[in-house]
C-alpha positions in Angstrom: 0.0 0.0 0.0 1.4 3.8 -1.2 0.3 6.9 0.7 0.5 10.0 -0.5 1.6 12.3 1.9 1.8 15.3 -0.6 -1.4 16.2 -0.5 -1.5 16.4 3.3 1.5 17.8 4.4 3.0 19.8 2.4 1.8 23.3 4.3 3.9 21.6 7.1 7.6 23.5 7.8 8.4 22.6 10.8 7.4 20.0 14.1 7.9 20.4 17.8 7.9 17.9 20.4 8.3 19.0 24.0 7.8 17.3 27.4 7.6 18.4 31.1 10.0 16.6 33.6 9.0 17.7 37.2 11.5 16.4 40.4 12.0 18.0 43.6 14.6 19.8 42.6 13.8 21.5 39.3 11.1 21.7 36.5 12.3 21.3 33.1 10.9 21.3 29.7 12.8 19.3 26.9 12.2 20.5 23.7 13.0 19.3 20.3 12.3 20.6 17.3 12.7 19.8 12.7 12.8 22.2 10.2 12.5 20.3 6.5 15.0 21.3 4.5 12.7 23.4 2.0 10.6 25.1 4.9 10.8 28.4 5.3 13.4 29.5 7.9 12.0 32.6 9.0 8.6 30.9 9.3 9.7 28.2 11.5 12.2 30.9 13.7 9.0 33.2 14.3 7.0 30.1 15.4 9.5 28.9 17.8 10.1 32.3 19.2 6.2 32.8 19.7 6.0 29.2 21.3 9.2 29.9 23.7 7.9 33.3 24.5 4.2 31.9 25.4 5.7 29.1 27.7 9.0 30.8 29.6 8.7 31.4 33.0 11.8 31.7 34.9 11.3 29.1 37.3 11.6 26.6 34.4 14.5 25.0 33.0 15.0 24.8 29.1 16.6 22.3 27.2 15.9 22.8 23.5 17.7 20.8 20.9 17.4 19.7 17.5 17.4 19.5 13.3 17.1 23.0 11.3 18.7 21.9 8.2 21.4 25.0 8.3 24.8 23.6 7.4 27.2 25.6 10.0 30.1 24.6 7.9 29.6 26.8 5.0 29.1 30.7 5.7 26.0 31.4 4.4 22.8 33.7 4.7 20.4 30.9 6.6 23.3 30.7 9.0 23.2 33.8 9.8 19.6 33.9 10.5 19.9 31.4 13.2 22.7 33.9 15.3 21.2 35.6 17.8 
């Protein structure tokens, strides 16, 4: 059996995955994040910024990790969009 995910995901840039680990000691959120290699970089750097924004609170711990597809090797302008 074939499916055809063209028709159903191609408006989709980007995927986040995050999860909550509570202990005594310390709340922290883990997340992880893909960017396919013809989504739009600015779209998917907005997106995660809005996201981050909505859910920081400084009593929370932040591990965030990941794929964006920007080859650090080479000096080049989608690099430079991911420097803060």
């Amino acid at each position: 059996m074939t499916v055809n995910f063209t028709a159903c995901c191609s408006d989709y840039y980007f995927e986040i995955c995050a999860v909550k680990l509570h202990s005594v000691l310390s709340h922290i959120r883990v997340f992880s994040t893909y960017r396919a290699p013809k989504g739009n970089l600015t779209h998917f750097l907005h997106n995660v910024d809005i996201i981050l924004t909505f859910l920081y609170s400084s009593k929370i711990e932040f591990i965030f990790g990941g794929n964006n597809n920007t080859n650090y090797l080479t000096d080049t302008h989608r690099k430079n969009q991911t420097h803060c």
